[in-house]
C-alpha positions as CSV (number, residue, x, y, z in Angstrom):
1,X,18.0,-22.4,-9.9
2,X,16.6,-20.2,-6.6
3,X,13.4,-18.7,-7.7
4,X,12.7,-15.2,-6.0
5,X,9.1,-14.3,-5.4
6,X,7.3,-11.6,-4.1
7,X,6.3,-12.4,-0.5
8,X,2.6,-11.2,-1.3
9,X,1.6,-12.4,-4.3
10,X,4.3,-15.1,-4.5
11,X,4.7,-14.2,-8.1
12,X,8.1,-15.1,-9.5
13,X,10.5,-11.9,-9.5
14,X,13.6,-13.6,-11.0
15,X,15.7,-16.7,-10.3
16,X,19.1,-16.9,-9.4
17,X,22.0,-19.5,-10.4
18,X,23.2,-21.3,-7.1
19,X,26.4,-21.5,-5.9
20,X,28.1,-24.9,-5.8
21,X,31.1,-25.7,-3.4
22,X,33.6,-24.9,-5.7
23,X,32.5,-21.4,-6.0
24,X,32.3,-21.0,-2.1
25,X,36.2,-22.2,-2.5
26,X,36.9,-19.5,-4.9
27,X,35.4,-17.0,-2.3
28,X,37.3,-18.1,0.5
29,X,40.8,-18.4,-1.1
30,X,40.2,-14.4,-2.7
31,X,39.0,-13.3,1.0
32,X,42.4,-15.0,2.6
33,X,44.9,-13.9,0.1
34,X,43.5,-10.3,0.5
35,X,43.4,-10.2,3.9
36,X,46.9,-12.1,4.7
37,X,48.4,-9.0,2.1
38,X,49.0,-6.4,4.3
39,X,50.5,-4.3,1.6
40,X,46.9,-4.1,-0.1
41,X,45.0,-3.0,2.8
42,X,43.1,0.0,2.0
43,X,44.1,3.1,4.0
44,X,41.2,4.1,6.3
45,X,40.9,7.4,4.1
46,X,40.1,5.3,1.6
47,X,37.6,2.7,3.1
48,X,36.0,6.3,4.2
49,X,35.9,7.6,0.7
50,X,33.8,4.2,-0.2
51,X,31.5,4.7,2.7
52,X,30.7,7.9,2.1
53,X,29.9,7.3,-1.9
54,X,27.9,4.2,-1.1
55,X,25.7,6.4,1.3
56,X,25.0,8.8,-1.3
57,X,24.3,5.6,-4.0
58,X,22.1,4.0,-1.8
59,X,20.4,7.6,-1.7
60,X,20.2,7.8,-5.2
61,X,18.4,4.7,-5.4
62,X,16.2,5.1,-2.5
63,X,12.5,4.6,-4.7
64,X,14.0,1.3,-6.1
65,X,15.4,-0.3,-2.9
66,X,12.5,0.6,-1.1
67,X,10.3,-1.2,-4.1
68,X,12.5,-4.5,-3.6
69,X,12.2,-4.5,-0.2
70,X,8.5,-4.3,-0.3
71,X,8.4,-7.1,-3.0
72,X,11.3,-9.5,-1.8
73,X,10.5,-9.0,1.6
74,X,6.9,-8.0,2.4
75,X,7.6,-4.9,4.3
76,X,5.2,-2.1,3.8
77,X,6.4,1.1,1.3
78,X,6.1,3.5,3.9
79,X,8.4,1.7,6.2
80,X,10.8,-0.2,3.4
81,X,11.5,4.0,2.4
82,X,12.2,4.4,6.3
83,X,14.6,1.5,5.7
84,X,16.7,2.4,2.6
85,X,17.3,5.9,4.5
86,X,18.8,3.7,8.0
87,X,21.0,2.1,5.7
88,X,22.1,4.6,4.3
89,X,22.5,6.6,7.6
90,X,24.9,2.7,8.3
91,X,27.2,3.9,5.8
92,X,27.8,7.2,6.8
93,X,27.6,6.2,10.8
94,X,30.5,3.6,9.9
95,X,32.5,5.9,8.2
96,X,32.3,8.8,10.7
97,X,33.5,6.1,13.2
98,X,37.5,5.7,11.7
99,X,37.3,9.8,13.0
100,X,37.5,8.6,16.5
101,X,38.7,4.5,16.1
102,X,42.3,4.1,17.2
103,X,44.8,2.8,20.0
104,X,45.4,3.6,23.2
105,X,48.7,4.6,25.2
106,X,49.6,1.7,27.9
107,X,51.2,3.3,31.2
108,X,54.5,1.8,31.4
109,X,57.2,2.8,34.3
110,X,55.2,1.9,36.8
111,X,57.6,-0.8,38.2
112,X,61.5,-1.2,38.1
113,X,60.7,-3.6,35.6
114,X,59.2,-1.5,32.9
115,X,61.0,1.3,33.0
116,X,62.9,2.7,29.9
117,X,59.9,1.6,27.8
118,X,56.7,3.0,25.9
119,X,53.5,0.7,24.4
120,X,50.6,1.4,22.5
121,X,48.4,-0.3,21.2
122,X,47.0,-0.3,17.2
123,X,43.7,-1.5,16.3
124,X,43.9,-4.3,13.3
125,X,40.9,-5.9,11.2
126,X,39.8,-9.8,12.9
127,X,40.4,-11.5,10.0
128,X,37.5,-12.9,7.1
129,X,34.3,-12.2,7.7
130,X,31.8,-14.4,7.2
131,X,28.1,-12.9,7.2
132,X,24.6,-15.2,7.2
133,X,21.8,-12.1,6.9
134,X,18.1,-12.7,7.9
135,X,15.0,-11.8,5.7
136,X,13.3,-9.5,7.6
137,X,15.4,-6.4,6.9
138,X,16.7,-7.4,4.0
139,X,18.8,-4.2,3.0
140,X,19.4,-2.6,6.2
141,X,20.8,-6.0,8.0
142,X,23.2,-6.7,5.8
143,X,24.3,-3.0,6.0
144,X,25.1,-3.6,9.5
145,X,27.4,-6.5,8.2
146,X,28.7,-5.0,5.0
147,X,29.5,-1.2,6.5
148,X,31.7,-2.3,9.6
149,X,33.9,-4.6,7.6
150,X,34.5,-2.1,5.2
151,X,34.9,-0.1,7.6
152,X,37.3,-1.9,9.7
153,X,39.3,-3.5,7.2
154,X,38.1,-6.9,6.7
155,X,37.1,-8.6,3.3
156,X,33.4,-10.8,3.9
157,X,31.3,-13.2,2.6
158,X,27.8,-12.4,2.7
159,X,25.0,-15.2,2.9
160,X,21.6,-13.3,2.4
161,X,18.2,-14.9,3.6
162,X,17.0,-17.2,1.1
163,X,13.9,-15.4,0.3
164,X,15.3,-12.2,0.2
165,X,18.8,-12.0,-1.3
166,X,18.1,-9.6,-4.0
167,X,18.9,-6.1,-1.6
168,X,22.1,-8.0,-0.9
169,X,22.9,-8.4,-4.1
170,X,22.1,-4.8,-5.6
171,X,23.9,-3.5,-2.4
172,X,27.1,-5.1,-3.5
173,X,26.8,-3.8,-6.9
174,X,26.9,-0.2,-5.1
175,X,29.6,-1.3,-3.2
176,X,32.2,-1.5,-6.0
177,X,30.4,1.2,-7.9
178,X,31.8,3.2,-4.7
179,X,35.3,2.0,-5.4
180,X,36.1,-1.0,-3.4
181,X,38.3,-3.5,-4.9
182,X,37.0,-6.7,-6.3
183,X,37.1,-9.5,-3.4
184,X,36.9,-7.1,-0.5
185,X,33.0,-7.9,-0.5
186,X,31.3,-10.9,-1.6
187,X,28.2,-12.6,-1.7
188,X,27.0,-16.3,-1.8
189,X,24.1,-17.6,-3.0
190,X,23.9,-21.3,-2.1
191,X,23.0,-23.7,-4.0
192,X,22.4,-26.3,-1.4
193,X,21.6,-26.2,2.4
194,X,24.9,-27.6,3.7
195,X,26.9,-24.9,1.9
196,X,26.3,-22.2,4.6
197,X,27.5,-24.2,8.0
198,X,30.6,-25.0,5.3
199,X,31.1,-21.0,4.9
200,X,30.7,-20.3,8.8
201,X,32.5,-23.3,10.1
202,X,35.9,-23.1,7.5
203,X,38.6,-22.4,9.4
204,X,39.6,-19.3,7.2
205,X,37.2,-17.3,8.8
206,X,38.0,-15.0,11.8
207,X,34.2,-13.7,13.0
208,X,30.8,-15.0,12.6
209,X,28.2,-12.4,12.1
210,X,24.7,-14.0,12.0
211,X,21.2,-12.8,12.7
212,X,18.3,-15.5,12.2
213,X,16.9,-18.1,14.1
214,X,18.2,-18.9,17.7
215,X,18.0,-22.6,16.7
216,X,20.4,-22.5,13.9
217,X,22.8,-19.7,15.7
218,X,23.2,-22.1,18.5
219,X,24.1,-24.9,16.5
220,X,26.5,-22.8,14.4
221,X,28.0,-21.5,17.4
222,X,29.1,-24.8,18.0
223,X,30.7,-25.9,14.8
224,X,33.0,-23.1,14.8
225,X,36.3,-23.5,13.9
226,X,38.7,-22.8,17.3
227,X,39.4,-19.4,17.3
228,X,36.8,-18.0,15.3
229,X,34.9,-14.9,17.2
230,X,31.0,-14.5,16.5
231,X,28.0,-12.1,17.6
232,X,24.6,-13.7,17.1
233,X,21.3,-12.0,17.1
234,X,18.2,-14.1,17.8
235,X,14.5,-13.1,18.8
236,X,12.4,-12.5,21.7
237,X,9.0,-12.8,23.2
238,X,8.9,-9.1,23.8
239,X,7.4,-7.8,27.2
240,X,5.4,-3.8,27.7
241,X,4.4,-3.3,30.5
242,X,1.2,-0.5,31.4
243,X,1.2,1.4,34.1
244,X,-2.2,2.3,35.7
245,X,-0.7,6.0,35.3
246,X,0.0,5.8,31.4
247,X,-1.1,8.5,29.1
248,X,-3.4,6.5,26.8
249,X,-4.0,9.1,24.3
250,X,0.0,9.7,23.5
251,X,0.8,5.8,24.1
252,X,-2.0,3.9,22.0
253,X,-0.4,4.7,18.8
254,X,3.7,3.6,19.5
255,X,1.8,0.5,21.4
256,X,0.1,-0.5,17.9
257,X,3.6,0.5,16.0
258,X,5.6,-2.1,18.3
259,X,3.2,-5.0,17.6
260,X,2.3,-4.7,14.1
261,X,4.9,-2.9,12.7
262,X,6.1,-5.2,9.5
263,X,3.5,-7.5,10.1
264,X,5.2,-8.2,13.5
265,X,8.5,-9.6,12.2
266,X,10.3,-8.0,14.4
267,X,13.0,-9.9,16.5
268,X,11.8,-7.3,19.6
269,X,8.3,-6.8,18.4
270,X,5.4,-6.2,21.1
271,X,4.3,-9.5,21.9
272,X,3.3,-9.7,25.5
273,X,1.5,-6.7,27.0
274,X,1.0,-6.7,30.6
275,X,-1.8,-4.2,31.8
276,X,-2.5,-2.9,35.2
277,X,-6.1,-3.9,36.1
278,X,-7.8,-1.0,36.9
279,X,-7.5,0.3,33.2
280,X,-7.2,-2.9,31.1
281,X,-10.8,-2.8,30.1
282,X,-10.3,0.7,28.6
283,X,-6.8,-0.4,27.2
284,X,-8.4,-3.2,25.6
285,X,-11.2,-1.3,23.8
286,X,-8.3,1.9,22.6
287,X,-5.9,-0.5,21.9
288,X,-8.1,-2.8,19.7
289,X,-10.1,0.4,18.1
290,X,-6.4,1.5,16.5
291,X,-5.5,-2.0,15.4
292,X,-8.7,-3.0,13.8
293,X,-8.1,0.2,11.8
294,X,-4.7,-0.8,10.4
295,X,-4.5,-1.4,7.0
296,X,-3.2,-5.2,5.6
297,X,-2.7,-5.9,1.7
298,X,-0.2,-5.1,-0.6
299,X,2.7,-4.1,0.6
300,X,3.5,-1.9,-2.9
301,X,0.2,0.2,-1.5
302,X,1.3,3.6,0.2
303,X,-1.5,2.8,2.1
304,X,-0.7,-0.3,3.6
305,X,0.3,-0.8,7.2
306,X,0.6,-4.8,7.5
307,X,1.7,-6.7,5.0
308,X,2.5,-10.5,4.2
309,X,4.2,-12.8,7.0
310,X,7.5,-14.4,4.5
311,X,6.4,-17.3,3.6
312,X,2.9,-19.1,3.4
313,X,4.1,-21.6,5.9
314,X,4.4,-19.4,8.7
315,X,0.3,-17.7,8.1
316,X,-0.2,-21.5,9.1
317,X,1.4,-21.8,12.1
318,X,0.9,-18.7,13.3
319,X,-2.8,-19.3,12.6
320,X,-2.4,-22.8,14.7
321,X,-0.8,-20.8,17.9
322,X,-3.9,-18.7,17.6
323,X,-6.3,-21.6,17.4
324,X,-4.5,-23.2,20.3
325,X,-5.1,-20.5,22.6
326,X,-8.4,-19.7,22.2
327,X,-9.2,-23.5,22.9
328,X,-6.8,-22.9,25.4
329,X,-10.1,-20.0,27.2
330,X,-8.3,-16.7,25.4
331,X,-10.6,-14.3,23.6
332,X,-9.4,-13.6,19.9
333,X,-10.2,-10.2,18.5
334,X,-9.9,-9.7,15.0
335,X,-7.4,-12.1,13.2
336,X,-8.5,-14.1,10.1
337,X,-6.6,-14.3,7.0
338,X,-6.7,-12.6,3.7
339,X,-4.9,-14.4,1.5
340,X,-2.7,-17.7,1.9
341,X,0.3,-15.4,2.7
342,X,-1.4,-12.6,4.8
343,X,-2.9,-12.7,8.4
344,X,-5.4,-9.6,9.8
345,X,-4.1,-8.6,12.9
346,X,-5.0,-10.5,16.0
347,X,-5.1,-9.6,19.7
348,X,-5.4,-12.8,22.4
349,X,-6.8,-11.7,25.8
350,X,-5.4,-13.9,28.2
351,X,-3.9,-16.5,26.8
352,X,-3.1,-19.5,29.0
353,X,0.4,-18.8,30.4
354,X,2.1,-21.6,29.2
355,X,1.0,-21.5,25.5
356,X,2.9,-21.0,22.2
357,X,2.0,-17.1,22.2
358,X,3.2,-16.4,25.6
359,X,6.1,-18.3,25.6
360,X,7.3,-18.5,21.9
361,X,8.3,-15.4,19.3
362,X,5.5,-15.0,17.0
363,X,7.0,-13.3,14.1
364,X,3.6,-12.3,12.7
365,X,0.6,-9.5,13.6
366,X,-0.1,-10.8,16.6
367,X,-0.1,-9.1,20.7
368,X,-1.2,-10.8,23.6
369,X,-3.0,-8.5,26.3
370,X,-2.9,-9.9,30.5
371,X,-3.6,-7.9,33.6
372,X,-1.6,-7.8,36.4
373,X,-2.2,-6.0,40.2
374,X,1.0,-5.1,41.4
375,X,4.2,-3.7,39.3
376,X,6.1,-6.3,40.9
377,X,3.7,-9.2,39.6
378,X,3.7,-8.0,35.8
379,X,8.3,-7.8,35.8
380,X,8.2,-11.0,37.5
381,X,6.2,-12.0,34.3
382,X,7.5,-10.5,32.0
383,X,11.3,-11.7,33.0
384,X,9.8,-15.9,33.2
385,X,11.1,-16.7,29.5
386,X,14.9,-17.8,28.8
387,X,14.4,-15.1,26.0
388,X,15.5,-12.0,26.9
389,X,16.0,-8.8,24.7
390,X,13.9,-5.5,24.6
391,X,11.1,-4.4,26.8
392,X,9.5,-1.7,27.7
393,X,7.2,0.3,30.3
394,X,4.6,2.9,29.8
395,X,4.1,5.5,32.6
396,X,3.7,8.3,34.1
397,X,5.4,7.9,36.8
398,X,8.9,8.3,38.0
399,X,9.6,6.1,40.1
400,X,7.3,3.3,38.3
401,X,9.9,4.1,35.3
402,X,13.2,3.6,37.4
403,X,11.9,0.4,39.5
404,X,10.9,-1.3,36.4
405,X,14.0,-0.4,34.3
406,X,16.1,-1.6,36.9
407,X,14.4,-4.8,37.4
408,X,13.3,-5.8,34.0
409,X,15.9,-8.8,32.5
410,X,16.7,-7.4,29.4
411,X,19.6,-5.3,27.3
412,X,17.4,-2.3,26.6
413,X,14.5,-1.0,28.6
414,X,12.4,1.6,27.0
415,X,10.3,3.8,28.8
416,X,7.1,5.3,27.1
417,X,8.4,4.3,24.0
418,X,7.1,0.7,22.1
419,X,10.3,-2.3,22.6
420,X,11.1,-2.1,18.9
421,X,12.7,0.9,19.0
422,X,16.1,1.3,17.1
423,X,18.7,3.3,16.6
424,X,21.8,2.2,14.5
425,X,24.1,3.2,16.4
426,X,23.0,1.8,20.0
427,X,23.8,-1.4,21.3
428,X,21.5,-3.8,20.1
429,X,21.9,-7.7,21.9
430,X,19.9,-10.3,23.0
431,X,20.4,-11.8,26.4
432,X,20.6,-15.9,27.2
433,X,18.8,-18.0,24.4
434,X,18.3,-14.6,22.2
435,X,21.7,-13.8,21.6
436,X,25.4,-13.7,21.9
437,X,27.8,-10.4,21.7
438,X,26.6,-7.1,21.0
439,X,25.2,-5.6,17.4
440,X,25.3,-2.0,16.2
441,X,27.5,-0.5,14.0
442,X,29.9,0.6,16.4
443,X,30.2,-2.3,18.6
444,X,30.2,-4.4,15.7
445,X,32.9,-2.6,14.3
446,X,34.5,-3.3,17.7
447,X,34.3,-7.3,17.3
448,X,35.7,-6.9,13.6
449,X,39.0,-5.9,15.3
450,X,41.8,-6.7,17.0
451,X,44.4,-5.2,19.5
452,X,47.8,-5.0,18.9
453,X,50.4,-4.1,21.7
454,X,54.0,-2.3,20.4
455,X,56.3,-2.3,23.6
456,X,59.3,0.3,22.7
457,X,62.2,0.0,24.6
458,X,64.4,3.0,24.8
């Protein structure tokens, strides 16, 4: 049996039956029949119509995802609420996308040799779809799985986080409630560890989707079977940078929301904040004043702004980066725990360079402040890691903005805005170690597909 806790209390919330490899058989056979039937293939009016009632389910049920979330997963209410409603927003976003998905005409005539003829090209689902979902997130990820293959055609097999598979499960249940046919979406809940690298790796499957830990993407990556497509989303050590001309009275509060929002567990959460020097005592003290006011417990609280890091395990190595650098000459403001499964939040002034906190993702409450004198110095930082993914610059200035934004190493630069900002529907990818292909609905749609070229001869 999988027991489910709550990630603050750790007080059991149900337990599951694994599933053995016979079971993951049984998926992978019903997936491949499905898919090689292209007489059952649901017309896209229809994979619309599904769409379209699973947004309004997952509407309907908005108090009680947000609820699981909050247990399952740890994230505050206020932001599991913001959660359900971006998942929601996934379905409709996905289904609003077969409006303007299609072909494309290919010029032909163009030489003596392709005269007399006409192509065009039809988009087609990949193939099986096999999904491994990260905790984090737990509803909304595996939206950004589940929405696109529905969306483009293609049955999946969906491995939620371990800790968090219950808004996987419940979402399925809407799924057929909205009128999808039995085998078009699927869960698995393993019942060992070597049962998901046998899902990802069999040859049935067309396209990896996975988001989780660069270490096990990697080494998934390289299992696959030959010709099997995949996107992987990892983490990052996210960079801001602060300009001496930033508006500290509009910026301090998106500043604190980048670092500490969902307790930092955030695969582009605020971790390294690089402050010009001439205002980095006053940063320090506005930036620290707003943190020390957030508000850490439960979770289920309305009030409550950080909650629990996922499992007790990471509270202690989290807390032993922190101890590292302050032996390592940084200066730890506030920090400590509450509980065995919640951290305060910390700040680290000036780490050493080359420790765990400036070099490593976090994944917990935790920012690192250093000051830098010239623009140039802080991106030169800032782009040092093999990690690249978000960033961000703070400024008034224009031409600060552009010279940063240009120069920065990552796939999204945001300017006065924290680096874990989202939208659903932008391209969201990690660079080098943090990633591989491109997430979003619509570009994950894209890698869900194929291209099909009909030559007519006349």
């Amino acid at each position: 049996m999988i027991t489910v806790v709550q990630a603050f209390d750790r007080k059991t919330i149900t337990e599951l039956q694994g599933e053995d490899k016979a079971a993951l058989e049984a998926k992978l056979v019903t997936a491949t029949k499905l898919f090689k039937d292209r007489s059952g293939w649901l017309k896209p009016f229809q994979r619309m119509e599904v769409l379209h009632k699973l947004a309004a389910l997952i509407a309907r049920d908005r108090e009680r995802f947000a609820h699981l979330i909050a247990q399952e997963g740890g994230k505050p209410l206020t932001d599991a609420l913001v959660e359900v409603d971006r998942a929601r927003d996934g379905a409709m976003t996905a289904a609003d996308l077969l409006r303007s998905t299609g072909g494309r005409e290919i010029p032909m005539g163009l030489t003596s040799a392709s005269v007399d003829r006409r192509a065009w090209t039809s988009i087609e689902p990949i193939g099986v779809v096999a999904a491994v979902a990260a905790f984090n997130h737990p509803l909304n990820l595996v939206v950004h799985q589940i929405a696109p293959a529905i969306a483009s055609g293609c049955p999946i097999i969906v491995k939620p986080a371990s800790s968090t598979p219950l808004n996987c499960l419940e979402l399925v249940k809407l799924v057929h409630e909205a009128g999808m046919p039995e085998g078009w979406v699927q869960t698995f809940i393993p019942a060992s560890r070597d049962l998901p690298e046998m899902l990802v790796t069999d040859p049935r499957v067309a396209f990896l989707s996975f988001i989780g830990s660069a270490k096990v993407g990697w080494y998934l990556r390289s299992k696959l079977a030959p010709g099997t497509r995949c996107a992987l989303e990892h983490g990052g050590v996210a960079p801001l940078i602060v300009d001496s001309s930033a508006d500290l009275d509009r910026f301090i509060e998106p500043m604190v929301k980048g670092g500490y929002y969902h307790a930092g567990q955030v695969c582009v959460s605020t971790q390294r904040i690089y402050v010009q020097e001439t205002i980095k005592q006053e940063f320090i003290e506005r930036f620290s004043a707003r943190v020390a006011k957030l508000v850490t417990g439960d979770p289920q609280s309305p009030a409550t702004e950080v909650g629990p890091l996922i499992q007790p395990a990471e509270v202690e190595r989290l807390s032993s980066w922190i101890d590292e650098a302050v032996q390592g000459g940084a200066r730890l403001m506030g920090g400590g725990r509450l509980s065995e499964t919640t951290l305060y939040p910390s700040i680290l002034i000036e780490p050493p360079r080359d420790s765990k906190v400036a070099t490593e993702e976090a994944f917990g409450p935790l920012t690192c402040i250093f000051s830098y004198k010239t623009l140039d110095e802080a991106i030169g930082v800032a782009n040092s890691l093999p990690v690249a993914f978000q960033s961000s610059i703070f400024t008034q200035d224009l031409s600060a903005a552009l010279h940063t934004a240009e120069r920065l190493d990552a796939s999204a630069v945001m300017i006065n805005d924290h680096t874990a900002f989202r939208t659903d529907w932008m391209p969201f990818a990690g660079r080098h170690a943090s990633g591989y292909g491109i997430g979003g609905i619509p570009f994950t749609m894209r890698e869900m597909t194929a291209e099909k070229m009909t030559v007519f001869r006349t």
